[in-house]
C-alpha positions as CSV (number, residue, x, y, z in Angstrom):
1,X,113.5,177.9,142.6
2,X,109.8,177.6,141.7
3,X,110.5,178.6,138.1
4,X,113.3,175.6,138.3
5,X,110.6,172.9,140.0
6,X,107.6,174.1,137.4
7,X,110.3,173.4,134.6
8,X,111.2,170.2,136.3
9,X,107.4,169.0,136.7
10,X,106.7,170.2,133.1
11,X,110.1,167.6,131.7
12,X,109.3,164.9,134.0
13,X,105.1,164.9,132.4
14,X,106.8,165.5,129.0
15,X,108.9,162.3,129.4
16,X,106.0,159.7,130.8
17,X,103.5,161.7,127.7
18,X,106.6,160.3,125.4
19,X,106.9,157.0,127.2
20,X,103.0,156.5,127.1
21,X,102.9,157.5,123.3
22,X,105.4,154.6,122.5
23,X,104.5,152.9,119.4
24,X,101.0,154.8,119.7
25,X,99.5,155.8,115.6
26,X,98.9,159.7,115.2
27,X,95.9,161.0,114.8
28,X,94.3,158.1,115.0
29,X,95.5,155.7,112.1
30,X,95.9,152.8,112.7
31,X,99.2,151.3,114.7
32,X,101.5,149.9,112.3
33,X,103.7,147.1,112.7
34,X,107.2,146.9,113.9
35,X,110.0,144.9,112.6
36,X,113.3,143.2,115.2
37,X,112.9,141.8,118.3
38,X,112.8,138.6,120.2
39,X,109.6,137.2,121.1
40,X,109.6,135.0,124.0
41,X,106.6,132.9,124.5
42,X,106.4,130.2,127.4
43,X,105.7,126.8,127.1
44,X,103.5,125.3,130.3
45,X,102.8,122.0,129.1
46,X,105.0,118.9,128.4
47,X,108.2,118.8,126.4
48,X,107.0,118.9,122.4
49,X,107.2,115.3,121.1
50,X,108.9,115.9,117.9
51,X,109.4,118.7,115.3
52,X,108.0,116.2,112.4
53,X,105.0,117.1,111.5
54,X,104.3,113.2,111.3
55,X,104.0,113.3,115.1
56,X,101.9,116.6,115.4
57,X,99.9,115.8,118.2
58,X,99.1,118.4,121.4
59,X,99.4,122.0,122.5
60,X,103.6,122.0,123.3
61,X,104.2,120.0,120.1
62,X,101.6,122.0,117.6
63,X,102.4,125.7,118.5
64,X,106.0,125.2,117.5
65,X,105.5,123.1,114.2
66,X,103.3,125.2,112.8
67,X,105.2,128.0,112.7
68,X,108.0,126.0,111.2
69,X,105.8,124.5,108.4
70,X,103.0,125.3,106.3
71,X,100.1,123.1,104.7
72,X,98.3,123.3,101.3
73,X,95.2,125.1,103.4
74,X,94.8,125.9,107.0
75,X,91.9,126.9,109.4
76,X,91.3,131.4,109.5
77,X,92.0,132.4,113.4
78,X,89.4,134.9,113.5
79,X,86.7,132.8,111.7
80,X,87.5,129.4,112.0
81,X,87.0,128.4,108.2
82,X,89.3,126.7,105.5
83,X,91.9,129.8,103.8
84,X,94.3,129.3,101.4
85,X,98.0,128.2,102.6
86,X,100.3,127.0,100.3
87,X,97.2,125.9,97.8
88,X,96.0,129.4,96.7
89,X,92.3,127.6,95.5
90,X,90.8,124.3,94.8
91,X,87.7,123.2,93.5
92,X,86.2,119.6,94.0
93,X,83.8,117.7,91.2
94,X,80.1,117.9,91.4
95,X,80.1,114.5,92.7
96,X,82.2,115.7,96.1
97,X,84.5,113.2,95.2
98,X,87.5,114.7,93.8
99,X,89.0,117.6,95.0
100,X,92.3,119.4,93.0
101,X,94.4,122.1,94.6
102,X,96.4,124.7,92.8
103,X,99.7,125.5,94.4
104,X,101.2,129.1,94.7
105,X,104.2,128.9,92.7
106,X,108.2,129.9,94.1
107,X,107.4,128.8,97.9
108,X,110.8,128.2,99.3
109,X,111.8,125.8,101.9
110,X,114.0,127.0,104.5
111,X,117.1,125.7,102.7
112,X,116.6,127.2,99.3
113,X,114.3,124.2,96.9
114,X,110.9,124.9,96.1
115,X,107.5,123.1,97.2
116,X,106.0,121.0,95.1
117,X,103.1,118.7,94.7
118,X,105.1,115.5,95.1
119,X,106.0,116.8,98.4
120,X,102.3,116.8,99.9
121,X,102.1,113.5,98.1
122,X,104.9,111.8,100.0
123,X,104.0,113.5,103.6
124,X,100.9,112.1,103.1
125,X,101.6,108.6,102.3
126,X,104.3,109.2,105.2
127,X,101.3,109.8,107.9
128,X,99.4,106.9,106.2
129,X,102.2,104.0,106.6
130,X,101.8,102.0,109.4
131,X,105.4,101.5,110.2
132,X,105.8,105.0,111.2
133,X,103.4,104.8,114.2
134,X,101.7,107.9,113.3
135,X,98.8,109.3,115.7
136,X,97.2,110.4,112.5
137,X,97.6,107.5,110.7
138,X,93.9,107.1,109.6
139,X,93.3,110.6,108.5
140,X,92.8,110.2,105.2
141,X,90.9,106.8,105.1
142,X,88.1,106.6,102.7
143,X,90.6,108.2,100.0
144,X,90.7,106.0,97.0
145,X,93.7,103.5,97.4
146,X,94.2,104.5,100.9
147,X,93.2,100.8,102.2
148,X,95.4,99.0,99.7
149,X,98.3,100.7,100.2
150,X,97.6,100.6,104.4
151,X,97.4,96.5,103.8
152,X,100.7,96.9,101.7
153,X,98.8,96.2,98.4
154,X,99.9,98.6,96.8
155,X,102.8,100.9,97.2
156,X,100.9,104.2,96.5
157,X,97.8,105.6,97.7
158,X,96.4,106.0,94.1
159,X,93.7,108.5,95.0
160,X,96.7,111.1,95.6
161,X,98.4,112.6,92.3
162,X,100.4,115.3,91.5
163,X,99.0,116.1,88.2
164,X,102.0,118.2,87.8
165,X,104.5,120.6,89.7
166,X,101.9,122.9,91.4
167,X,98.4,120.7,91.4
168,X,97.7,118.2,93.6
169,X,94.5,115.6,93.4
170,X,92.9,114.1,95.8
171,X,90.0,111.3,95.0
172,X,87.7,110.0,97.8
173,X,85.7,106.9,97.4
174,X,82.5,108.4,98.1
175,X,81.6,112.6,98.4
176,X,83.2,114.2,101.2
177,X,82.6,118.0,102.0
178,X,84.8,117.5,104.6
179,X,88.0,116.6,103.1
180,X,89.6,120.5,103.4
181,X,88.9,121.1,106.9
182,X,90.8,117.6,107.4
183,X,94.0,118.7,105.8
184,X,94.0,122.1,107.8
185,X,95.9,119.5,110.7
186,X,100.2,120.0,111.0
187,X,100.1,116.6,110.2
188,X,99.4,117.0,106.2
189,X,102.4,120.2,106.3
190,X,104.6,120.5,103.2
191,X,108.0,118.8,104.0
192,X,110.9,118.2,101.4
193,X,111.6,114.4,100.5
194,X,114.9,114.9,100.2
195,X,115.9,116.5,103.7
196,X,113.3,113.8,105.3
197,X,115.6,110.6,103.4
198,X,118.8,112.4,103.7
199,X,118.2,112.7,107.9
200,X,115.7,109.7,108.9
201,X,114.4,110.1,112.6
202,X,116.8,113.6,112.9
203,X,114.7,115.3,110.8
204,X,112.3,115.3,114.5
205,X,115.6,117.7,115.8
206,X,116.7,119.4,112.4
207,X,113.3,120.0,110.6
208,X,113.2,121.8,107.6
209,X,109.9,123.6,106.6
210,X,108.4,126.4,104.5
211,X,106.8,128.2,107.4
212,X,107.5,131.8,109.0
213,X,110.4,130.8,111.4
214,X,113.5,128.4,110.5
215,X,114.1,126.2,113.4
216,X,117.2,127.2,115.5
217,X,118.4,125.2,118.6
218,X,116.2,122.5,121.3
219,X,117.3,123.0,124.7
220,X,115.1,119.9,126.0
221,X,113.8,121.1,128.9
222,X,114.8,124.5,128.9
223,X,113.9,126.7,125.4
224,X,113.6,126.0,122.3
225,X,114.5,128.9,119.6
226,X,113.2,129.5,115.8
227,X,114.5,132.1,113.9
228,X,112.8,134.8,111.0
229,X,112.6,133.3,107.4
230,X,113.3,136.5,105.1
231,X,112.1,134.3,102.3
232,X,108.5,133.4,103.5
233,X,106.3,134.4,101.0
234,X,103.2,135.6,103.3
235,X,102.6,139.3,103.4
236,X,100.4,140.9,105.9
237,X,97.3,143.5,104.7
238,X,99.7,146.6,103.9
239,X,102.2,144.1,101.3
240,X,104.7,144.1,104.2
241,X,106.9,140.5,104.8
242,X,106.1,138.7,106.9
243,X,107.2,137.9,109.6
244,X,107.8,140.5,112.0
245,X,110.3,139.6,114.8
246,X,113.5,138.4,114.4
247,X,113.2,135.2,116.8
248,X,111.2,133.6,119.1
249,X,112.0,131.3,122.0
250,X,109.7,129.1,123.6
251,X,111.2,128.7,127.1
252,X,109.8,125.4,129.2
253,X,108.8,126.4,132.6
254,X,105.5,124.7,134.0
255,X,105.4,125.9,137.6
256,X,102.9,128.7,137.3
257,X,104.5,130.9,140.3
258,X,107.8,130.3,138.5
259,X,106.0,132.3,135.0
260,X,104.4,134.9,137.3
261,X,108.0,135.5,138.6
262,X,109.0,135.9,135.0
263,X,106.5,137.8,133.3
264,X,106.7,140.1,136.3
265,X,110.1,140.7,135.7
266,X,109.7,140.5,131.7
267,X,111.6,138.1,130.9
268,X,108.7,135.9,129.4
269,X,106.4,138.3,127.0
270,X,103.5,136.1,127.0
271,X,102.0,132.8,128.5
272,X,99.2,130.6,128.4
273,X,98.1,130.5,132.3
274,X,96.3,128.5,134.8
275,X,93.8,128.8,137.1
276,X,96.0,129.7,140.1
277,X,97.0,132.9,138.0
278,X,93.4,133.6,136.5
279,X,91.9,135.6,138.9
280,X,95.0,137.7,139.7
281,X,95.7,138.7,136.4
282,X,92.0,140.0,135.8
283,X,92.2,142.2,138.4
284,X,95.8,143.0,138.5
285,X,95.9,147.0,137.1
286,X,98.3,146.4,134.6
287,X,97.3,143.2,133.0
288,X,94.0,143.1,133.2
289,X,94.1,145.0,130.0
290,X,97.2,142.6,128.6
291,X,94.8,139.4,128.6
292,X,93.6,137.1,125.3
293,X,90.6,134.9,126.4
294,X,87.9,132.6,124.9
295,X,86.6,129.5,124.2
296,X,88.5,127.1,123.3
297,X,87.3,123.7,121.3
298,X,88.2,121.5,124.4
299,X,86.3,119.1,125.9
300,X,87.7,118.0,129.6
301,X,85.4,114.8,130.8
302,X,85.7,111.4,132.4
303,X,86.0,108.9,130.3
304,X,85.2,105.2,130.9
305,X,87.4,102.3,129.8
306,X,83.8,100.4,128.0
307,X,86.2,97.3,127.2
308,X,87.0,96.2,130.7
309,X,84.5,93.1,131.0
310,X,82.6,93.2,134.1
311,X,83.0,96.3,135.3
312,X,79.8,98.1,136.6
313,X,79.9,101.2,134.1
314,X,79.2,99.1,131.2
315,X,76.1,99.5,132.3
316,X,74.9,102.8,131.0
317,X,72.6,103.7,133.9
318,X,76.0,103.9,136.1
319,X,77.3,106.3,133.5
320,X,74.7,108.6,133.6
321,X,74.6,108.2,137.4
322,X,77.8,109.5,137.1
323,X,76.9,112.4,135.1
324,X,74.5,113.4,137.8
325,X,76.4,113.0,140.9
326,X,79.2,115.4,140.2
327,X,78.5,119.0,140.2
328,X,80.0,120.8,137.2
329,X,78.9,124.1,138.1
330,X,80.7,124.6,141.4
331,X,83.6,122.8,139.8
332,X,83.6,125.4,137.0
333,X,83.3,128.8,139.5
334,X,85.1,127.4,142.6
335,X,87.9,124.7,141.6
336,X,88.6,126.4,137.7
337,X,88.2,130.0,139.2
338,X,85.8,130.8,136.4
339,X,88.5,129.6,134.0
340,X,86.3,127.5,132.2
341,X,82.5,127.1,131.3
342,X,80.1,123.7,132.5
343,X,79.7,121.4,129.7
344,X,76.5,120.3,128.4
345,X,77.8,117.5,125.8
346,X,80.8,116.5,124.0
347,X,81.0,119.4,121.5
348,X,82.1,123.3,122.6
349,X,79.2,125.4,121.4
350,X,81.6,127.6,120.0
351,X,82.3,125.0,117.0
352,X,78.8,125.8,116.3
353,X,79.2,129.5,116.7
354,X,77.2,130.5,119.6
355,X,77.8,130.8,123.0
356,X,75.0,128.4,124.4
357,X,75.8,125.2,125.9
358,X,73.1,122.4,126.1
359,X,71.6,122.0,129.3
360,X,73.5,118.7,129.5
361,X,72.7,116.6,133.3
362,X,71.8,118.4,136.0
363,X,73.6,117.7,139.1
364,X,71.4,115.3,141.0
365,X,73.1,113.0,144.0
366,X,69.7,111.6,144.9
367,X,69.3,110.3,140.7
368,X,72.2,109.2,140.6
369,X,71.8,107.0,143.7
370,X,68.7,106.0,142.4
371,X,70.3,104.6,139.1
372,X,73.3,103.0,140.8
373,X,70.4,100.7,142.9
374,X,68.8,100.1,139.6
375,X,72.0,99.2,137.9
376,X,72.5,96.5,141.0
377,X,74.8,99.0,142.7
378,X,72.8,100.5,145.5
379,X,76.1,100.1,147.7
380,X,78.5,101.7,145.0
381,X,81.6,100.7,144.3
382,X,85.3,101.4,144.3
383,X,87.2,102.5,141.3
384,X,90.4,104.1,139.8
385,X,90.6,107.7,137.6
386,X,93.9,108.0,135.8
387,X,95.0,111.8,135.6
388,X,97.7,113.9,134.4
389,X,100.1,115.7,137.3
390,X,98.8,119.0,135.7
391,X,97.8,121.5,138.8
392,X,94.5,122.0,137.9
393,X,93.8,118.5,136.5
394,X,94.5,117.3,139.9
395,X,92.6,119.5,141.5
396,X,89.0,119.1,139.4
397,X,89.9,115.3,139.8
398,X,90.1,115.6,143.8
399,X,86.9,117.2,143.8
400,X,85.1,114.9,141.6
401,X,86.2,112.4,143.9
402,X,84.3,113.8,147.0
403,X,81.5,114.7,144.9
404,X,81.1,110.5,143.7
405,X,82.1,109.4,147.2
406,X,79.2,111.1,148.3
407,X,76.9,109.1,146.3
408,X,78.9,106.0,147.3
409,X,81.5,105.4,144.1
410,X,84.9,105.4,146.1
411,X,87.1,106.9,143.6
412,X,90.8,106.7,143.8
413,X,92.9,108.4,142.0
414,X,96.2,107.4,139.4
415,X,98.6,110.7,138.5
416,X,101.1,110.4,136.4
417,X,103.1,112.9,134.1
418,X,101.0,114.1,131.3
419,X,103.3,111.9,128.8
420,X,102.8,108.6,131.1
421,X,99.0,109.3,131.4
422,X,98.3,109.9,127.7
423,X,100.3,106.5,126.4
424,X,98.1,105.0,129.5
425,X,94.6,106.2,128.2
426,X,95.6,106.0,124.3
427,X,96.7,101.9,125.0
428,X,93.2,101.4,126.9
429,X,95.1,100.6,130.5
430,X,92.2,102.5,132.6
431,X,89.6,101.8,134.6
432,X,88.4,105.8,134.2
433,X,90.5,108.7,132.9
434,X,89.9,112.6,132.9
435,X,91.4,114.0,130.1
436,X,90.4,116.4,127.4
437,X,89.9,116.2,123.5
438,X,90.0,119.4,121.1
439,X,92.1,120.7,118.8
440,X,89.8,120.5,115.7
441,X,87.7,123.2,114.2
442,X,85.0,121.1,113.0
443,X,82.4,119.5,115.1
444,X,82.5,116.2,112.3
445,X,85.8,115.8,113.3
446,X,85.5,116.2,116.6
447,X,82.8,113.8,117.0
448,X,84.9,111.3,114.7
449,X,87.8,111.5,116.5
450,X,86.0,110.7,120.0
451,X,83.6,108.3,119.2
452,X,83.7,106.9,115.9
453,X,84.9,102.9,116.5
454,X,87.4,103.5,113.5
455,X,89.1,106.0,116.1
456,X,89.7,103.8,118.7
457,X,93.2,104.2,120.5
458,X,95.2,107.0,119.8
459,X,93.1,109.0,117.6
460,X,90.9,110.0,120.5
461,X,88.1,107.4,120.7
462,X,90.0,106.4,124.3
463,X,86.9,104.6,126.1
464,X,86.7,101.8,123.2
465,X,83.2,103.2,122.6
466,X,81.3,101.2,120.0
467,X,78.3,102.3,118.5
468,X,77.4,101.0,115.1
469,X,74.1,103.6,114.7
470,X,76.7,106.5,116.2
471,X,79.1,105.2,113.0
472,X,76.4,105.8,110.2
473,X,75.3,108.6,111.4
474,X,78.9,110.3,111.6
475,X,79.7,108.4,108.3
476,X,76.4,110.1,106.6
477,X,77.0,113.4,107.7
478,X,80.6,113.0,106.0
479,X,79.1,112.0,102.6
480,X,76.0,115.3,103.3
481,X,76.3,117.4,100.6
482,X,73.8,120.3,102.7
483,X,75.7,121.9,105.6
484,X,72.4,122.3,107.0
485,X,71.8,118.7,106.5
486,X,75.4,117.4,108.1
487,X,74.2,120.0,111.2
488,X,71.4,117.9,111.9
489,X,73.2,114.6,111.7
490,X,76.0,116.1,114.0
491,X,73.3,117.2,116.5
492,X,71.7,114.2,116.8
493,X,74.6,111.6,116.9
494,X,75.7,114.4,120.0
495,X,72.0,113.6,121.8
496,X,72.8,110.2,121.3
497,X,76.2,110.0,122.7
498,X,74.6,112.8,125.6
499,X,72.2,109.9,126.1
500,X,74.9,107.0,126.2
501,X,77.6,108.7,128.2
502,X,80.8,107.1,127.3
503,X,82.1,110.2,128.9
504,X,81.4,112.5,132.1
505,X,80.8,116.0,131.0
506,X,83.0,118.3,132.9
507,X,83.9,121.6,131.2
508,X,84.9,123.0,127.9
509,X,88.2,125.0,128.3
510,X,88.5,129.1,128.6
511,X,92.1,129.5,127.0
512,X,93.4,132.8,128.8
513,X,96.8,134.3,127.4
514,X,98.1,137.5,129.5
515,X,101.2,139.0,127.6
516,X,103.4,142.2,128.1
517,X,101.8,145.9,127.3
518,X,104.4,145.9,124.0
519,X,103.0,142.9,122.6
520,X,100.4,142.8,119.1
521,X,99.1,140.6,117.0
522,X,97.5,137.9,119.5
523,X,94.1,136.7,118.9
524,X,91.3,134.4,120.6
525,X,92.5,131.8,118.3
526,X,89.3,129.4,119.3
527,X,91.0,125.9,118.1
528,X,93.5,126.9,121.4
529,X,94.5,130.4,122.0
530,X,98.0,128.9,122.2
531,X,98.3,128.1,118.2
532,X,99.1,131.5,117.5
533,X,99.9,132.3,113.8
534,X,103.3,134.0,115.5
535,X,104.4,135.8,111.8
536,X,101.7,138.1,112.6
537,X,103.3,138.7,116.5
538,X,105.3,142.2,116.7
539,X,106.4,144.2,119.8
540,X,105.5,147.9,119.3
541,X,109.2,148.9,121.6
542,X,111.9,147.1,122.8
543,X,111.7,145.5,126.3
544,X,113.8,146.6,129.0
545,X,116.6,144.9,130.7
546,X,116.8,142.1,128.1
């Protein structure tokens, strides 16, 4: 009997040696990928708005369409610099002024015709016509035509010309470095004229792209599924096609107890998570060593609404007042759980590649008191915060009321869903807002979107702010030739909007992914860990019970 039990002991550490070995390399090589499989991915945020790229604007609506379609160039994950896409190079006159891009030639879209140069032409012109109520409608101002053909003066923009099949041109009115980093966006994707006239406002539920994954089915509410293009023409570092999985299924569930339930069970591979679920999964013993985490280029503040006449934070001594009375650090490590890092100014350091935040205000009831007496308000005032219904939005709000009550500013505060609070803020109907802006991987673009007076509205500029000397300076680091010289422009239009405070600095935002053991390929992806390149996404085995 103890031969039998020794024998039994030696199969059963045989069998978990095999199990833990699972997709393992040998000998140390490195572990290559695996084709098949379905990758499900959850979605935590709002429904996506549309699958046309037209309307690419936040995190539920982005992660999908760019997996469906690709662009002429698009921002490197690890390094966060303009690569190739569909452009394979382009060069740009001495002058900075005109920029051509060379097309890889035989890039299919998903139903069989080729990509072209006229198509980036008409998407473009497509984001730039007013009647289509783009968000990104004034991307590509300062390209030459782009004004008359806004104005309906013309019915092209005449700076953009296919010079032929597979080049593209792109004239600006004055030198702009800049330009590639702005087409990286969703917005400027490749899409076929003749599928967008053929379906009209369908084409949002039947897109057709040249990306990784052909879209499948739209559950609204429930998933939404892509499928493997076998004719994408993106290999990975070995020559092997890409993509890797067969499918993958972004399932909608926002309750963050409800996606502990299902990644605990595995039916949900990965998930962007919240607070609630931070600290738990980074000490749980399993997924501690499953999670992706960084820095993301988010900026969460509270903004004030600078065009509503009278009101007391007009005055810019009640702003900074503001700035001092709430206390970011304890907000960061107690309300966030650590999930996020105190903001110093606008920009996330890591735009600038490094780690250090500016030292920003320091948390300061008796100052701000002090300022709200000088500004005529020793008494304080009562005012309404608009928020989003998001868990830890709430909460960050809730305690920034308490912490401006204390200093006598009797904050109430507005939730709505996300979708109701972001037409709210974009329109201007606000007293204050807490929101966050991000998604770009340039600091010039950032700082354009949120304060330039051309990006007023929807863009991102949501607090009206007007600075003509915050304009030039942002326009004259568009037109620097020296990246050393735009840096310095950048950095001092941020002390000067640091100074002004049209916004509250909260936090910038510590994206944390946790996924299932099986799962390769994800990366710290800075812009938001939830744009994930997913061709590169393989599972290593097959998950159980699925």
């Amino acid at each position: 009997m103890g031969t039998t039990a020794g024998r039994l002991r030696l199969l059963v550490t045989f069998v978990v040696l095999l199990a833990s070995l699972a997709g393992s390399p040998v000998s140390g090589a490195p572990e290559m990928p695996r084709y098949g499989g379905v990758y499900i991915k959850n979605n935590i945020y709002t429904e996506p708005v549309s699958m046309d790229p037209l309307f690419a604007l936040g995190a539920p609506t982005i992660m999908v369409q760019m997996n469906i379609f690709d662009g002429l160039v698009r921002v490197d994950p690890n390094r966060n610099v303009v690569a190739p896409d569909i452009a394979e190079r382009w060069t740009h006159s001495p002058d900075a002024k005109t920029f051509t891009f060379y097309l890889r030639k035989g890039v299919l879209y998903h139903d069989g015709t080729e990509v072209t140069a006229d198509d980036f032409k008409f998407q473009f012109e497509r984001v730039s016509t007013p009647e289509n109520l783009s968000p990104h409608l004034t991307r590509l101002t300062g390209v030459v035509g782009f004004k008359a053909f806004q104005e309906g003066r013309a019915r092209e923009i005449s700076g953009i010309t296919a010079v032929d099949k597979y080049t593209l041109r792109i004239t600006m009115e004055r030198p702009n470095l800049l330009l590639p980093f702005t087409l990286t966006g969703t917005w400027g994707s490749a899409v076929p004229r003749h599928a967008v006239e053929k379906l009209g406002k369908d084409f949002g539920i039947k897109p057709v792209g040249s990306g990784p994954f052909v879209f499948e089915s739209w559950t609204r509410g429930r998933e939404l599924t892509l499928r493997r293009f076998p004719k994408y023409w993106r290999k990975d570092q070995w020559g092997n096609q890409l993509p890797y999985v067969d499918k993958v299924v972004f399932r909608s569930i926002r309750d963050m107890a409800a996606v502990e339930a299902e990644i605990a069970a595995g039916r949900i591979d990965s998930a962007w998570i919240r607070d609630s679920a931070y600290v738990k999964y980074k000490t749980h013993p399993l997924y501690k060593k499953n999670l992706v985490e960084g820095m993301e280029f988010y900026s969460h503040h509270l903004g004030f609404n600078l065009d509503a006449a009278g009101t007391p934070w007009l005055d810019r001594r009640v702003r900074q007042a503001v700035n001092h009375a709430i206390d970011r650090k304890t907000i960061v490590e107690v309300v966030r759980h650590g999930n996020s890092y105190v903001a110093g100014g606008p920009i996330p350091p890591r735009m600038f590649e490094t780690e250090q935040t500016r030292k920003g205000y320091e948390y300061d009831p008796e100052k701000a008191r002090r300022l709200l007496a000088e500004a005529g308000y020793p008494k304080g005032f009562s005012v309404k915060i608009l928020s989003p219904d998001t868990p830890n939005f709430v909460a960050v709000n809730e305690a920034i009321a308490g912490y401006l009550n204390e200093v006598g500013i009797r904050a109430r505060l507005e939730i709505l869903d996300t979708t109701a609070a972001r037409v709210r803020r974009e329109e201007g109907r606000f007293e204050w807002y807490y929101g966050s802006l991000g998604g770009e991987g340039h600091p010039l673009i950032f700082l354009w979107r949120g304060f330039h007076s051309r990006s007023i509205g929807v863009p991102g500029n949501w607090t009206r702010y007007r600075n003509p000397q915050i304009d030039q300076l942002i326009d004259r680091a568009v037109e620097a030739r020296d990246p050393n010289a735009m840096l310095r422009l950048i950095r001092t239009a941020e002390d000067i909007i640091v100074e002004d405070a049209p916004w509250s600095f909260i936090s910038y935002t510590k994206g944390t992914v946790v996924h299932q053991p099986y799962v390769r390929g994800l990366r710290a992806t800075p812009i938001d860990l939830d744009w994930q390149p997913l061709e590169e996404v393989w599972l290593a085995w097959s998950p159980t019970g699925r």
